[in-house]
C-alpha positions in Angstrom: 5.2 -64.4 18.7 5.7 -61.6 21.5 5.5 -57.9 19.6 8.1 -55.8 22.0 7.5 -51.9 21.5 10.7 -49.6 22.5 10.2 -46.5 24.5 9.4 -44.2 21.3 7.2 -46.9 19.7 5.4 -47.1 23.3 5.1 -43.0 23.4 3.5 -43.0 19.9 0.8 -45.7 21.1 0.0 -43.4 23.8 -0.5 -40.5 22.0 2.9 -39.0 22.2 3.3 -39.8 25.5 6.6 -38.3 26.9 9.2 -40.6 28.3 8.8 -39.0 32.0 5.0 -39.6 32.0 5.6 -43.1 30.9 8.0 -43.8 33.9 5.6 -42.4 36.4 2.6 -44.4 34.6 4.9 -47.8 35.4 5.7 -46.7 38.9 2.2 -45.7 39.5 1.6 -49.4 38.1 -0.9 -48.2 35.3 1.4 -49.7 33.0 3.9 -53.3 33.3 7.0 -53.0 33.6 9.4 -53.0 30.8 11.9 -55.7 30.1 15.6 -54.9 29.9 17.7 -56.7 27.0 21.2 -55.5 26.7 21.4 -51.7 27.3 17.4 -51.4 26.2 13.9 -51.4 27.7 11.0 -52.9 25.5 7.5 -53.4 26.6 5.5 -56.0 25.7 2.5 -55.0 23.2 -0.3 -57.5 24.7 0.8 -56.2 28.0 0.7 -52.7 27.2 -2.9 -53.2 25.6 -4.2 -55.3 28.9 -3.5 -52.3 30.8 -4.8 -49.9 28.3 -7.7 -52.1 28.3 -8.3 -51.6 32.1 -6.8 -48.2 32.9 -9.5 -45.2 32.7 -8.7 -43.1 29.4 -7.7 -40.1 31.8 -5.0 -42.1 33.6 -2.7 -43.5 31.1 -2.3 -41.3 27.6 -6.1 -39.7 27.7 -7.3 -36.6 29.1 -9.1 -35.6 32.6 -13.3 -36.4 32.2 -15.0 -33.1 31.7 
């Protein structure tokens, strides 16, 4: 079964990531795409965790490397 996080549930697993940064994290392709049902966006969980998996920590939710 697919786990679909919203926009707040997707800021929270990013370490209160705001909305804005998320956008520019999709268009920068560091993270997928959401998925648009009805009026919402939801992002897939084992989508969002692929790309966590493979992003740097300083580009998506982490800080800059000392």
């Amino acid at each position: 079964m697919v786990e679909y996080l919203n926009i707040n549930q997707l800021g929270e697993l990013l370490g209160n990531r705001s909305r804005a940064a998320i956008y520019t994290d999709v268009e920068r392709g560091d993270l997928p795409k959401p998925i648009k049902l009805g009026h919402r966006v939801y992002w897939s969980r084992n989508e969002v965790l692929e790309a966590l998996k493979d992003a740097p920590r300083a580009k998506i939710g982490g800080e800059a490397a000392a």
